[in-house]
DRENGUPA-908919 format. One record per atom (N, C-alpha, C): residue number from 1; residue in three letters; atom name; x negated, z, y. Coordinates in Angstrom, 1 decimal, padded with zeros to 4 digits. Last residue first. Example, Ala and Ser with C-alpha at 12.3 -4.5 7.8 and 13.67 -1.06 7.14 Angstrom:
R    i   aa  at    east      up   north
R    2  SER   N  -012.8   007.1  -002.2
R    2  SER  CA  -013.7   007.1  -001.1
R    2  SER   C  -012.9   007.9   000.0
R    1  ALA   N  -013.2   007.8  -005.7
R    1  ALA  CA  -012.3   007.8  -004.5
R    1  ALA   C  -013.2   007.8  -003.3
! end
This chain:
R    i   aa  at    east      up   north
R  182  UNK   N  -002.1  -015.7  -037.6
R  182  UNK  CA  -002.8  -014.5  -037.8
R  182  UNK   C  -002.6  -013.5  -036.9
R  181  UNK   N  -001.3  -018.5  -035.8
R  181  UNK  CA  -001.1  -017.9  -037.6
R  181  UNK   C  -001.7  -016.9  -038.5
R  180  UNK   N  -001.8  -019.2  -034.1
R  180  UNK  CA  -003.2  -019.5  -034.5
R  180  UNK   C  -002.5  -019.1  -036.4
R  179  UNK   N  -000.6  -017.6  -032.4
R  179  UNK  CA  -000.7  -019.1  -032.2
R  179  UNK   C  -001.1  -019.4  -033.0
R  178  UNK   N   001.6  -015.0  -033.9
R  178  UNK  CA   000.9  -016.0  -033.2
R  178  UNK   C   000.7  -017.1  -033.1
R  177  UNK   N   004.0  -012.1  -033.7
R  177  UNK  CA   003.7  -013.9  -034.2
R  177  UNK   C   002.3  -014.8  -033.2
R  176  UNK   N   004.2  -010.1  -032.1
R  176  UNK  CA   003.3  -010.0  -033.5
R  176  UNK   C   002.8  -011.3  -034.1
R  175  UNK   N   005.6  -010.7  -030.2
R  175  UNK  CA   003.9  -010.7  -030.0
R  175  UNK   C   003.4  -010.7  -031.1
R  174  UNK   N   007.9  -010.5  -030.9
R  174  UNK  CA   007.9  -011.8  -030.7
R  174  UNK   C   006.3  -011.8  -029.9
R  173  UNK   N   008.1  -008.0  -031.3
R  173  UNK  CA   008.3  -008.8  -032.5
R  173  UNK   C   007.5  -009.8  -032.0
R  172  UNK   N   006.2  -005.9  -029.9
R  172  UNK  CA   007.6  -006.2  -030.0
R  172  UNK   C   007.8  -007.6  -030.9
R  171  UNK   N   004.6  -002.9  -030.8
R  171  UNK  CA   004.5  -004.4  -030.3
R  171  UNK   C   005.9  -004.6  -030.7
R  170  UNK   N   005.6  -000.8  -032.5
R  170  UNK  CA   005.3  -000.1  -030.6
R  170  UNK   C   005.5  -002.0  -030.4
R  169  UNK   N   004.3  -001.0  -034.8
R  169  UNK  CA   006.1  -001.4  -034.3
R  169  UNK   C   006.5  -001.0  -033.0
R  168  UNK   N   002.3  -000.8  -034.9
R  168  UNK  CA   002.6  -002.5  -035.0
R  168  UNK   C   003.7  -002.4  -034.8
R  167  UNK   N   000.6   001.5  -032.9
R  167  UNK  CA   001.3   001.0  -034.4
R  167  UNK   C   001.9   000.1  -034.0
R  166  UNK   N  -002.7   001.0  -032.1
R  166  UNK  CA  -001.4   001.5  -032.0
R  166  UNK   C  -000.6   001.0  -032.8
R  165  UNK   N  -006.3   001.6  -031.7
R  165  UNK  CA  -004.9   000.9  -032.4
R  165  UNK   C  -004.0   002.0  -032.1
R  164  UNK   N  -006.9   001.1  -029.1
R  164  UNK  CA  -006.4   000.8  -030.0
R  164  UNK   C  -007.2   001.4  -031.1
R  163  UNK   N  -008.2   002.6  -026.2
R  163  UNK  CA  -006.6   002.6  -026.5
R  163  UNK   C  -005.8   001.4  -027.9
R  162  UNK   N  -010.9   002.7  -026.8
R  162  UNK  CA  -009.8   003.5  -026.1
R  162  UNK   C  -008.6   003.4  -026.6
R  161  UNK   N  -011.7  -000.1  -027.6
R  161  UNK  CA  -011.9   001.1  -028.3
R  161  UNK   C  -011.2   002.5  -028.1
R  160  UNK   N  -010.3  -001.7  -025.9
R  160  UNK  CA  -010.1  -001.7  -027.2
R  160  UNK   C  -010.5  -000.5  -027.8
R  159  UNK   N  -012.2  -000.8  -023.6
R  159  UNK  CA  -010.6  -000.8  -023.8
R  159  UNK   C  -010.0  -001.0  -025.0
R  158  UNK   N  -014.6  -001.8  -024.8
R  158  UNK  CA  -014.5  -000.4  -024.1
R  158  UNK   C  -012.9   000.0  -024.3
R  157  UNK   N  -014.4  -004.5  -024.6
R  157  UNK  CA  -014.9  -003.8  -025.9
R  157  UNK   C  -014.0  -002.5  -026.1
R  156  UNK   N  -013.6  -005.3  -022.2
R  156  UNK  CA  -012.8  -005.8  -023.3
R  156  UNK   C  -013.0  -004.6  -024.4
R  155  UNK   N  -016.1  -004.6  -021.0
R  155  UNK  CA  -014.8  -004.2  -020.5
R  155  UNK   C  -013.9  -004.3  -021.6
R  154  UNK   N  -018.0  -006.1  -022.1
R  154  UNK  CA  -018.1  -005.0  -022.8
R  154  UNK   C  -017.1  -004.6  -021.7
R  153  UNK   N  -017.2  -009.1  -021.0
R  153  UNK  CA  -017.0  -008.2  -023.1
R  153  UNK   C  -017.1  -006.9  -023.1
R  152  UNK   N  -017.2  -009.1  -018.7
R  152  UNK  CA  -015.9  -008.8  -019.0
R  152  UNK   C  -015.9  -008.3  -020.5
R  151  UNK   N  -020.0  -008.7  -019.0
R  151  UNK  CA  -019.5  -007.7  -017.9
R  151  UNK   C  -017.8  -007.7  -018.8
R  150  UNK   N  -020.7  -011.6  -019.6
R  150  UNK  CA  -021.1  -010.0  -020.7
R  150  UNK   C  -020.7  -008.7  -020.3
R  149  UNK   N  -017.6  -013.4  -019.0
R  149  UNK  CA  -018.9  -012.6  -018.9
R  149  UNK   C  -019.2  -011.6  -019.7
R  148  UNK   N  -015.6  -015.9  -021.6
R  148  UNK  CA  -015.9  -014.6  -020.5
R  148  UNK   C  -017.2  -013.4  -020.5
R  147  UNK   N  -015.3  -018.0  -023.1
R  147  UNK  CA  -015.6  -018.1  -021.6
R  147  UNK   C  -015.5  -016.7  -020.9
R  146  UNK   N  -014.7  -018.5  -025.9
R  146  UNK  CA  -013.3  -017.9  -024.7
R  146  UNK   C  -014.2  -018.3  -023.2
R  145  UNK   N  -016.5  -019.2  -027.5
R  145  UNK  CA  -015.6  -020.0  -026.9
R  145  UNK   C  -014.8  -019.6  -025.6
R  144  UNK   N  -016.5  -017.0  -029.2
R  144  UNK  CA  -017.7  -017.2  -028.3
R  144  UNK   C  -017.5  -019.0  -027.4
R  143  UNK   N  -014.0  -017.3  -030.9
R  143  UNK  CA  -014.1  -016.0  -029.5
R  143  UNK   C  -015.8  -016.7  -028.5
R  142  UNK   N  -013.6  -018.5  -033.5
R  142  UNK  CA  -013.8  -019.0  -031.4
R  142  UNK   C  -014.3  -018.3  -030.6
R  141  UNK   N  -017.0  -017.6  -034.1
R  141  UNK  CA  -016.0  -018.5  -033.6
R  141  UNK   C  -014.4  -018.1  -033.6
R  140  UNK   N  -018.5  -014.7  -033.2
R  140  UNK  CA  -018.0  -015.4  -034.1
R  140  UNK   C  -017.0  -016.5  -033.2
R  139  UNK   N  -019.7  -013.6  -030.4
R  139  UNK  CA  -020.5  -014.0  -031.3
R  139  UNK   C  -019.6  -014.8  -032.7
R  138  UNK   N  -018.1  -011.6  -029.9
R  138  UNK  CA  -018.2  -012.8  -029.0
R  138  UNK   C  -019.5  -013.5  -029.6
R  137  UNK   N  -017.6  -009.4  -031.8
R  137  UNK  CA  -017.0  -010.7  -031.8
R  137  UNK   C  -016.9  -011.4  -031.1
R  136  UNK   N  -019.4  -007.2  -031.1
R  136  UNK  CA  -019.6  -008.4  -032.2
R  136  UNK   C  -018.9  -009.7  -032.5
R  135  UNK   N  -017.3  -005.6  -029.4
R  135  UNK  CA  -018.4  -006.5  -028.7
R  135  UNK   C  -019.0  -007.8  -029.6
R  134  UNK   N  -016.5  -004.4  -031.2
R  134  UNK  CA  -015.6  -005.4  -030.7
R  134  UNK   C  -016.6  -006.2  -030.1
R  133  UNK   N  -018.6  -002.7  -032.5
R  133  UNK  CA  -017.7  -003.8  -033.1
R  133  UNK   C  -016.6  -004.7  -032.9
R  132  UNK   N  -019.4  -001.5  -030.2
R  132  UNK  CA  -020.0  -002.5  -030.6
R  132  UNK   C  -019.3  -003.1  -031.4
R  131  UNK   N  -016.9   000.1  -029.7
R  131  UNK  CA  -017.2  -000.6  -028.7
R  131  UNK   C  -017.7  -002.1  -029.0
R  130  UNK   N  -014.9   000.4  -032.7
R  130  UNK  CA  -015.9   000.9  -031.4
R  130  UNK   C  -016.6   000.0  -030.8
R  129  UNK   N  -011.8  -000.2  -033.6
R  129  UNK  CA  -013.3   000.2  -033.8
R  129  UNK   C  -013.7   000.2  -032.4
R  128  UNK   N  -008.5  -000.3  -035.1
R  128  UNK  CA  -009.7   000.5  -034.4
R  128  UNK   C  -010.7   000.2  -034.8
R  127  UNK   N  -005.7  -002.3  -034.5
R  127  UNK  CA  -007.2  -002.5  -035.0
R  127  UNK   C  -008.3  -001.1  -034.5
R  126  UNK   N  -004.1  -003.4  -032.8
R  126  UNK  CA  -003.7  -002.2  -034.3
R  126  UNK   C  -004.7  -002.3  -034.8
R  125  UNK   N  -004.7  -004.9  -031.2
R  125  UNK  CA  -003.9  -004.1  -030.3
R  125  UNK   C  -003.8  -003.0  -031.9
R  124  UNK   N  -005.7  -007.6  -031.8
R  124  UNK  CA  -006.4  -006.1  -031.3
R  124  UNK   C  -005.7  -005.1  -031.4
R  123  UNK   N  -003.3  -007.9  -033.6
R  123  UNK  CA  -004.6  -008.0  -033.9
R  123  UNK   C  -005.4  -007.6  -033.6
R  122  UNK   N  -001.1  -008.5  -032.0
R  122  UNK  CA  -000.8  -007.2  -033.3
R  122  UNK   C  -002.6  -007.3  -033.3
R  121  UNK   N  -000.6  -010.7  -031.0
R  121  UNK  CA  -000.9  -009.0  -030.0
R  121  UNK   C  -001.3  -008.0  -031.0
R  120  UNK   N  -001.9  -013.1  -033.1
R  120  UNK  CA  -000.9  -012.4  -032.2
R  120  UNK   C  -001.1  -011.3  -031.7
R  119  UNK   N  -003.7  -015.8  -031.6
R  119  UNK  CA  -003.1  -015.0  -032.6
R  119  UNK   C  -002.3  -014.4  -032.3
R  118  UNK   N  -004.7  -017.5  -030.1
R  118  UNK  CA  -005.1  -017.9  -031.0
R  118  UNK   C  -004.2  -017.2  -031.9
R  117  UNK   N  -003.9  -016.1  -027.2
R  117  UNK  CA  -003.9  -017.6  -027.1
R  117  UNK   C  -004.2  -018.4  -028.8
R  116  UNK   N  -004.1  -013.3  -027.2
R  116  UNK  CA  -002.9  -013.9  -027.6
R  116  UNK   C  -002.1  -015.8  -027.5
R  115  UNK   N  -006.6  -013.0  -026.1
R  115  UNK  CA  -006.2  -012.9  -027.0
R  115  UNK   C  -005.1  -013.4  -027.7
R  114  UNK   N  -006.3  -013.8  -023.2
R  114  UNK  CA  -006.9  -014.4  -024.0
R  114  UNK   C  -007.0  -014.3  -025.3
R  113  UNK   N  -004.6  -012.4  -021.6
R  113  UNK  CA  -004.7  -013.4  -021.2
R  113  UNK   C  -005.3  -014.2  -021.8
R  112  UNK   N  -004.5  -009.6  -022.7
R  112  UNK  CA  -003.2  -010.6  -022.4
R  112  UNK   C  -003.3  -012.1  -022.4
R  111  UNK   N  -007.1  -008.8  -022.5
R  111  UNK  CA  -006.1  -008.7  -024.0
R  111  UNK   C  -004.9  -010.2  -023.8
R  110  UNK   N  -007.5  -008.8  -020.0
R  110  UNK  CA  -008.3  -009.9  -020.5
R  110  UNK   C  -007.5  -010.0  -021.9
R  109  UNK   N  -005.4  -006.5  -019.2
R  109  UNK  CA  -005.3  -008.1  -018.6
R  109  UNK   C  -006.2  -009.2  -019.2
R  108  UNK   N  -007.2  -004.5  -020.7
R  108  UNK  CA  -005.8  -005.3  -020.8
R  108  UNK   C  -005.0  -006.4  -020.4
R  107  UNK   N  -009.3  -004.6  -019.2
R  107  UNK  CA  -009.4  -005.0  -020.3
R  107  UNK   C  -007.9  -005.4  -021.0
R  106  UNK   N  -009.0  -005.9  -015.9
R  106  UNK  CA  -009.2  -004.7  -016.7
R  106  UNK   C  -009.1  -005.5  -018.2
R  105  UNK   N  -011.0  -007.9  -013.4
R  105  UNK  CA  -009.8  -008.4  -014.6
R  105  UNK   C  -010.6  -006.6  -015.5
R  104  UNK   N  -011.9  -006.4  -010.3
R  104  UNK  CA  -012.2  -007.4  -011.9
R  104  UNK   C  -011.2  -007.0  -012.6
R  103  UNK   N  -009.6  -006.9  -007.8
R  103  UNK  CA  -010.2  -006.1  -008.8
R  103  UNK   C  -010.7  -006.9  -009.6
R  102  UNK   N  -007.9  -007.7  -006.1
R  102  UNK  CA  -009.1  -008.7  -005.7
R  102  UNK   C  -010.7  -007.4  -006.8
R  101  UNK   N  -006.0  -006.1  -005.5
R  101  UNK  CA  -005.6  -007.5  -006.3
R  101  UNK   C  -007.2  -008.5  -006.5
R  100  UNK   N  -006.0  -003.8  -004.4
R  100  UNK  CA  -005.8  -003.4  -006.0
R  100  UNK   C  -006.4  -005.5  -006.9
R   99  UNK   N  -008.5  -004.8  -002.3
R   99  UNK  CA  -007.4  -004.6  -002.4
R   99  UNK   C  -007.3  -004.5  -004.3
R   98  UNK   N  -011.5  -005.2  -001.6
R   98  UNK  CA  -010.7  -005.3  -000.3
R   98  UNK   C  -009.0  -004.2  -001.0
R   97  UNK   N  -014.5  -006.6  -002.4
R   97  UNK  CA  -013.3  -005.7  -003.2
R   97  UNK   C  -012.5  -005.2  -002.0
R   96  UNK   N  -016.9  -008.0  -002.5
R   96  UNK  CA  -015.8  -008.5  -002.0
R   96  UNK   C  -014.2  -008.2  -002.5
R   95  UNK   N  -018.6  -006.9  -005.7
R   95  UNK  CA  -018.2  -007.5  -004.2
R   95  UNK   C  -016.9  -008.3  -003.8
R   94  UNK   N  -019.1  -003.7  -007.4
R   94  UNK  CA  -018.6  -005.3  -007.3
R   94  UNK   C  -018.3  -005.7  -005.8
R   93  UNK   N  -021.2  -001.7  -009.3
R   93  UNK  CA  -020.7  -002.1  -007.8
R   93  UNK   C  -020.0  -003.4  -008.2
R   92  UNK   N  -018.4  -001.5  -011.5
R   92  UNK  CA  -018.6  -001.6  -010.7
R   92  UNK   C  -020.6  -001.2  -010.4
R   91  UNK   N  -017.9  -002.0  -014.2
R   91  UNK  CA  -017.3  -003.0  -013.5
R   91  UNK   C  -017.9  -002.9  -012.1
R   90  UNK   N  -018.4   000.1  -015.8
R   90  UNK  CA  -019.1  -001.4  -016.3
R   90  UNK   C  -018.9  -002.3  -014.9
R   89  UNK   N  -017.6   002.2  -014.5
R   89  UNK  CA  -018.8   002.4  -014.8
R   89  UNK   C  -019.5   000.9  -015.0
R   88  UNK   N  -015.1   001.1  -014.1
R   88  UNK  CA  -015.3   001.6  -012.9
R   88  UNK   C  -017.3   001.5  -013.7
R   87  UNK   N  -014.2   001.6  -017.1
R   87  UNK  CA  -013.7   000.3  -016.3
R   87  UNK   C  -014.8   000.4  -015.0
R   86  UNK   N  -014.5   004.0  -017.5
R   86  UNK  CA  -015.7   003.1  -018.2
R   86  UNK   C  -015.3   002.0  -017.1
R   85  UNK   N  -012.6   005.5  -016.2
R   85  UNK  CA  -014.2   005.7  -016.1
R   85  UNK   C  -014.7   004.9  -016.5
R   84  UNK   N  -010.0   004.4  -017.5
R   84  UNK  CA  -010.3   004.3  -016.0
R   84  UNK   C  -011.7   004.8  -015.7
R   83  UNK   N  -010.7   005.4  -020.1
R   83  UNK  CA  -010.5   004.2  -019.6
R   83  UNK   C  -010.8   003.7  -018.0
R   82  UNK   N  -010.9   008.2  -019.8
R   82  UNK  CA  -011.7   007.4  -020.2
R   82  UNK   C  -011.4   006.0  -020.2
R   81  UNK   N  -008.1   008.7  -018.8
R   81  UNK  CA  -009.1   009.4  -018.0
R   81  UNK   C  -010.3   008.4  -018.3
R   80  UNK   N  -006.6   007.4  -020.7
R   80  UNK  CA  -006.4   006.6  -019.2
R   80  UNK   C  -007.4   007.1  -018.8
R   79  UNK   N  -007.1   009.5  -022.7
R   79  UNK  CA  -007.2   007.5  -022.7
R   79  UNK   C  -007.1   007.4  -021.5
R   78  UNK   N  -006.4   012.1  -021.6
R   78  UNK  CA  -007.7   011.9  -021.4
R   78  UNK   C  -007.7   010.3  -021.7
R   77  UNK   N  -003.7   010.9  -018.7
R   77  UNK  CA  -004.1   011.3  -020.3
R   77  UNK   C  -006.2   011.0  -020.2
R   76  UNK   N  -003.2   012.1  -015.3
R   76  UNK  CA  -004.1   011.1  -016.6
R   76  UNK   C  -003.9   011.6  -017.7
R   75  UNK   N  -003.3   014.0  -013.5
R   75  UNK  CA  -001.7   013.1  -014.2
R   75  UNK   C  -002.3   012.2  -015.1
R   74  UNK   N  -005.7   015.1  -013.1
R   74  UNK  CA  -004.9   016.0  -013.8
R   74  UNK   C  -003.5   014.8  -014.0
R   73  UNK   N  -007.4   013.3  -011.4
R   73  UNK  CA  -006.9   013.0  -012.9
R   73  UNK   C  -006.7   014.1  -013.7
R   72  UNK   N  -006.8   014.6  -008.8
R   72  UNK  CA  -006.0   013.1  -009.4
R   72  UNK   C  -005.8   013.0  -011.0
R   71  UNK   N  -008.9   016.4  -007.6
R   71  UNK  CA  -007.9   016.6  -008.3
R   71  UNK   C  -007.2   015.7  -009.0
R   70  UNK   N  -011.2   015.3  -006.2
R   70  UNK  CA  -010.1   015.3  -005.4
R   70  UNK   C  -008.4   015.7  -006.6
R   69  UNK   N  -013.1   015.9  -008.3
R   69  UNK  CA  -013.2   016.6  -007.2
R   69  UNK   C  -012.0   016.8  -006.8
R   68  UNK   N  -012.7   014.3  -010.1
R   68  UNK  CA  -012.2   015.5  -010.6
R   68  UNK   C  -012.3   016.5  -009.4
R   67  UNK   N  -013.6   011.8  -009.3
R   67  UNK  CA  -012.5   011.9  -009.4
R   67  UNK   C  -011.7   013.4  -009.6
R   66  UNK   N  -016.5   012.9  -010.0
R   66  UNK  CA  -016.2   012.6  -008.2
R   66  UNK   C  -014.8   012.3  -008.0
R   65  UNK   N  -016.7   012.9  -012.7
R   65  UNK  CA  -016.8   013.7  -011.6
R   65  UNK   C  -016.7   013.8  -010.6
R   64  UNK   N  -015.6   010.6  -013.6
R   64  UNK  CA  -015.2   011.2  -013.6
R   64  UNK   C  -015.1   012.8  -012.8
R   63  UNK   N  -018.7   009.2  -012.1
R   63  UNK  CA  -016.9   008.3  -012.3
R   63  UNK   C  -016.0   009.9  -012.0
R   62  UNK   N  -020.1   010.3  -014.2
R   62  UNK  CA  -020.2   010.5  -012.8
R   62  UNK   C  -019.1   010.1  -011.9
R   61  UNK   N  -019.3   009.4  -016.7
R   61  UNK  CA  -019.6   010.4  -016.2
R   61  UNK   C  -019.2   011.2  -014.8
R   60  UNK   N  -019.8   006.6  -016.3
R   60  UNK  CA  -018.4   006.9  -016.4
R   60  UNK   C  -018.6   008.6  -016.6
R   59  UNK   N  -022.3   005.8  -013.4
R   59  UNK  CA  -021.8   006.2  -015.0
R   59  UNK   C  -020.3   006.8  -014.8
R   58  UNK   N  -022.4   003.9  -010.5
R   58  UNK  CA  -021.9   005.1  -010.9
R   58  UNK   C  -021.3   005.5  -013.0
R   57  UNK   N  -022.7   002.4  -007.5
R   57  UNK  CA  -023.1   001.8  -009.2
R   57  UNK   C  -023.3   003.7  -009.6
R   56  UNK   N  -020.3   001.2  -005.3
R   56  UNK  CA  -021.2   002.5  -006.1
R   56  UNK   C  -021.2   001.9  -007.4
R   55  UNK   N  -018.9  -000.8  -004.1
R   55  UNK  CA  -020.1  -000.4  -003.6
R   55  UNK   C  -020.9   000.4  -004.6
R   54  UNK   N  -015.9   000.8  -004.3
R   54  UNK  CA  -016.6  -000.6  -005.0
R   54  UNK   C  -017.9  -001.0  -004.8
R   53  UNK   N  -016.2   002.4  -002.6
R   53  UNK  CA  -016.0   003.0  -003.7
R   53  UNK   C  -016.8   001.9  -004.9
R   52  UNK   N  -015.3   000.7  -000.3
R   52  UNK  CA  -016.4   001.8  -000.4
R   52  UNK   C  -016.6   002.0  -001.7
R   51  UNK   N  -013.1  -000.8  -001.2
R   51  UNK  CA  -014.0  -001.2  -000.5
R   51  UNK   C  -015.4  -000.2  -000.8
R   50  UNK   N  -011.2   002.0  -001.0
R   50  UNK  CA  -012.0   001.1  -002.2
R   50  UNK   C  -012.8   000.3  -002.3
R   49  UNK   N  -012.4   005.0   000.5
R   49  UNK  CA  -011.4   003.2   000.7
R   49  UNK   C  -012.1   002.6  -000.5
R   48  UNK   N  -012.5   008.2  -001.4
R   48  UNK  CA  -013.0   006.6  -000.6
R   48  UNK   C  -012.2   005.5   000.0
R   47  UNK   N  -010.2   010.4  -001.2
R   47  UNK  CA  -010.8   008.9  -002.4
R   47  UNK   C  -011.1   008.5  -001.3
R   46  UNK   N  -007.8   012.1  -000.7
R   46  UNK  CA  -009.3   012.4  -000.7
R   46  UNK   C  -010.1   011.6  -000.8
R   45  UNK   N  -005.0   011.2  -001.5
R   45  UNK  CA  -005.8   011.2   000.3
R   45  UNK   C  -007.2   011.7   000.3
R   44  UNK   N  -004.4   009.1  -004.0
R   44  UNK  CA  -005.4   010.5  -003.3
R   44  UNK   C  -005.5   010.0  -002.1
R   43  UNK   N  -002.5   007.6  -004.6
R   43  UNK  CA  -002.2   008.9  -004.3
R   43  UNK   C  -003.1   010.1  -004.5
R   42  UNK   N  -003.7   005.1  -005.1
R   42  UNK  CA  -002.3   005.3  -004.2
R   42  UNK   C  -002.0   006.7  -003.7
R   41  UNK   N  -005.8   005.8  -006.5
R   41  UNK  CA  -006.2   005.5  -005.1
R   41  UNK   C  -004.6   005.6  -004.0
R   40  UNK   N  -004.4   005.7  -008.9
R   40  UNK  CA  -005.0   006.8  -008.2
R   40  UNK   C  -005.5   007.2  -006.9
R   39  UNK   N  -003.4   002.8  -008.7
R   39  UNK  CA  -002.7   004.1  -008.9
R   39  UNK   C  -003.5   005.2  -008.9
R   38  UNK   N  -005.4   001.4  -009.1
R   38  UNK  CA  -005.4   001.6  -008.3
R   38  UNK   C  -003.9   002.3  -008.0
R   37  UNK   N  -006.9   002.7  -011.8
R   37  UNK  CA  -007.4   002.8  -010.0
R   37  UNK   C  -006.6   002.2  -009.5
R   36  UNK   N  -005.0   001.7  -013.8
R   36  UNK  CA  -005.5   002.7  -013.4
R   36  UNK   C  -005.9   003.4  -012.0
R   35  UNK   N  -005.5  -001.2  -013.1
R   35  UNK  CA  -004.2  -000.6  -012.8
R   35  UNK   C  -004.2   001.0  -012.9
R   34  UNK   N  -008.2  -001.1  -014.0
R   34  UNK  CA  -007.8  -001.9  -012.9
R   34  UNK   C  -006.4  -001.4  -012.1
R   33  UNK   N  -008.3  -000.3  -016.6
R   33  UNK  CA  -008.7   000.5  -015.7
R   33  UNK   C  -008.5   000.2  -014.5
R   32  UNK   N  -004.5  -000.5  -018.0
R   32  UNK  CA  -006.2  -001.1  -018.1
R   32  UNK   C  -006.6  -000.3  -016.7
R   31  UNK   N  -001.9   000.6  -019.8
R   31  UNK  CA  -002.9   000.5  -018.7
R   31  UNK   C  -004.2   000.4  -018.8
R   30  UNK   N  -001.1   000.3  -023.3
R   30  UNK  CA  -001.7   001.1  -022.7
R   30  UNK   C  -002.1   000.5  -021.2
R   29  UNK   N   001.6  -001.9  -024.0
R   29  UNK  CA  -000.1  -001.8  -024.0
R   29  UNK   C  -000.6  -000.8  -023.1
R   28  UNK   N   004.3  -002.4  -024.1
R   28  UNK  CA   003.8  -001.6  -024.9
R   28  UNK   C   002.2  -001.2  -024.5
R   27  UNK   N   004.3  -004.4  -022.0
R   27  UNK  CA   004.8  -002.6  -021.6
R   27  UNK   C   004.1  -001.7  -022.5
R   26  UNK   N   004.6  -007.0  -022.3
R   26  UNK  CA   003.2  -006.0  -022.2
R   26  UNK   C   003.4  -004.8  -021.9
R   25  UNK   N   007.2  -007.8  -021.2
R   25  UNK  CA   006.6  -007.9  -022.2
R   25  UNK   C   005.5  -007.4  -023.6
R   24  UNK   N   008.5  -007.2  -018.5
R   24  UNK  CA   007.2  -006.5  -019.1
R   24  UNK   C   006.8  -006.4  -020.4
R   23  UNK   N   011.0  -008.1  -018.5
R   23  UNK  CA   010.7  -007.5  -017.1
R   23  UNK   C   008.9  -007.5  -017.5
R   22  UNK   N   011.8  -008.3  -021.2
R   22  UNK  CA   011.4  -009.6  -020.1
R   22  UNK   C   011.0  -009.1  -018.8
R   21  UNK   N   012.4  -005.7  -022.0
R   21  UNK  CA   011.1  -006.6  -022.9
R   21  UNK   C   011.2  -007.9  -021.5
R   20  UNK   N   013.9  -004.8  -020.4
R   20  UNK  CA   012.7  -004.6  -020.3
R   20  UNK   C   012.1  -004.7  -020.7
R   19  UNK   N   016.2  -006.2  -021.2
R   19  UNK  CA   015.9  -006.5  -019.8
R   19  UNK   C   014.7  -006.2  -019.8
R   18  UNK   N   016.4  -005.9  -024.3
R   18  UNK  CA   015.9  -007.0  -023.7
R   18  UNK   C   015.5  -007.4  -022.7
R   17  UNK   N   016.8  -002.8  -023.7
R   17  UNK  CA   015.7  -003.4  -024.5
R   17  UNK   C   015.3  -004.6  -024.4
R   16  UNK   N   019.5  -003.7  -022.4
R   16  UNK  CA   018.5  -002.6  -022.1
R   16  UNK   C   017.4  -003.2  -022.6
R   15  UNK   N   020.7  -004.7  -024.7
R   15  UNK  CA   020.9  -005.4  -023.3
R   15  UNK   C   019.6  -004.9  -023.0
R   14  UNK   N   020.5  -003.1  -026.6
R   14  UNK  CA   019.9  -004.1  -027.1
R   14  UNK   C   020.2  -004.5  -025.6
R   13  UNK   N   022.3  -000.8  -025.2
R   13  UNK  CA   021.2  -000.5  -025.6
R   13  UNK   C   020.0  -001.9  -025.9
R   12  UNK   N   025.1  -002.1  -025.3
R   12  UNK  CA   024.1  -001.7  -023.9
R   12  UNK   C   022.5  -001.5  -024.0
R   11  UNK   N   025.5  -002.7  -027.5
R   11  UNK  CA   025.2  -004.2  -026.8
R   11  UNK   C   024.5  -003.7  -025.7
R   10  UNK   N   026.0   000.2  -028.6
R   10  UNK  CA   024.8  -000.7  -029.3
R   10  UNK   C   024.1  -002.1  -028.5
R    9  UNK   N   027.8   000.9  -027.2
R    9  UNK  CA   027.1   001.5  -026.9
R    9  UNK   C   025.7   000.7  -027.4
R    8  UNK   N   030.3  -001.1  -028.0
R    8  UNK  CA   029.2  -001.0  -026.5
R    8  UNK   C   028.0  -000.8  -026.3
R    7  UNK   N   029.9  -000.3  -030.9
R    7  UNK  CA   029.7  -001.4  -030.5
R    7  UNK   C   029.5  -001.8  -028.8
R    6  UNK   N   031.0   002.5  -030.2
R    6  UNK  CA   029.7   002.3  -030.9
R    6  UNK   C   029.7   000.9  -030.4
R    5  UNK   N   033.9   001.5  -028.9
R    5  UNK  CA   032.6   002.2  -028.5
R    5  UNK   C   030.9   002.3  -029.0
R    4  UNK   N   034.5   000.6  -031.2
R    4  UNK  CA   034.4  -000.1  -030.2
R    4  UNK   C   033.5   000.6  -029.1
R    3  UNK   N   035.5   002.8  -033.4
R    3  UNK  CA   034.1   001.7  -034.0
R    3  UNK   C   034.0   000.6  -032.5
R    2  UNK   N   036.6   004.1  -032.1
R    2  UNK  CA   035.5   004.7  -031.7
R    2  UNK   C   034.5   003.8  -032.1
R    1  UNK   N   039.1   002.5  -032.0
R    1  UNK  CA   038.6   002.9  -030.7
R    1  UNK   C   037.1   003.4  -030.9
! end
C-alpha cells in the first residue's frame, strides 16, 4: 500500500512537471523587459498609456525614476528592476506602440528565437559576462548572420548580462541539447 502511494505520488509529480514543461518550455528563463512592462503597466493606475510612454527617449536611470514614482517596482527583483530599465532605455522612443503585443522583441524572446537555432539554451543562458562581451559576438560567425539590429544586440547583450548565468539544471534537459552540437 504505501510502496503504491509513493508510486502515485511520483506519476503526479513527473505528470505535473511535464504539463508545465509543455505549457512553457522557457519558464526557466528569467522575464524579458517586454513582459516586464507590460505587467507593470497592468497594474499601475498611475503610468502613462504606453503609447505615451513609448514616445520618451529616457536613460535606464530615469526609467527607474519615474517608475519609482508610482510605486510598482516594489514587486520587482532588483534583475527584473534592471532589466525592465535597460529594455525601455535601449528600446525606446519607438513607434507605432499601441499594445503589450506590438513591443520590440525583449531579450528573452530574441534568446528563444535565435539562439537555440545552432545550440543549446544552456549556452547563453549559464554563461556570465557583460554587456560588451555579449555584444562581441555579432561579429563572430554565425551570429553576424542572425539578422538582428544594433538596437536588438545591445537588448540581447543587456539581458544576458542581467539575468545570466543560471545553473544548467534550472534548463530542462531537452534545451540543453542542441542543433549545432554545443
Amino acid at each position: 500500500m504505501k510502496k503504491a502511494v509513493v508510486v502515485l505520488v511520483s506519476v503526479a509529480v513527473m505528470a505535473t512537471a511535464i504539463t508545465a514543461l509543455a505549457q512553457d518550455p522557457f519558464g526557466f528563463m528569467p522575464k524579458g523587459g517586454a513582459e516586464l512592462l507590460a505587467e507593470v503597466l497592468a497594474g499601475c493606475a498611475r503610468c502613462e498609456k504606453l503609447s505615451d510612454l513609448a514616445a520618451r527617449k529616457r536613460t535606464a536611470e530615469e526609467w527607474r525614476r519615474y517608475f519609482d514614482q508610482t510605486g510598482v517596482l516594489s514587486k520587482l527583483s532588483a534583475k527584473e528592476v534592471e532589466t525592465l530599465t535597460r529594455y525601455l532605455a535601449v528600446n525606446f522612443p519607438a513607434r507605432n506602440i499601441q499594445d503589450a503585443r506590438s513591443l520590440p522583441r525583449s531579450g528573452r524572446a530574441i534568446v528563444i528565437q535565435y539562439c537555440g537555432l545552432c545550440h543549446s539554451m544552456a549556452v547563453p543562458m549559464t554563461q556570465a559576462r557583460d554587456p560588451a562581451q555579449w555584444q562581441g559576438f555579432k561579429q563572430r560567425p554565425p551570429h553576424e548572420m542572425v539578422g538582428l539590429s544594433s538596437t536588438e544586440w545591445e537588448e540581447l547583450a543587456n539581458y544576458l548580462a542581467i539575468n545570466a548565468p543560471i545553473p544548467v539544471d534550472r534548463i530542462p534537459e531537452q534545451l540543453r541539447q542542441g542543433a549545432g552540437g554545443y
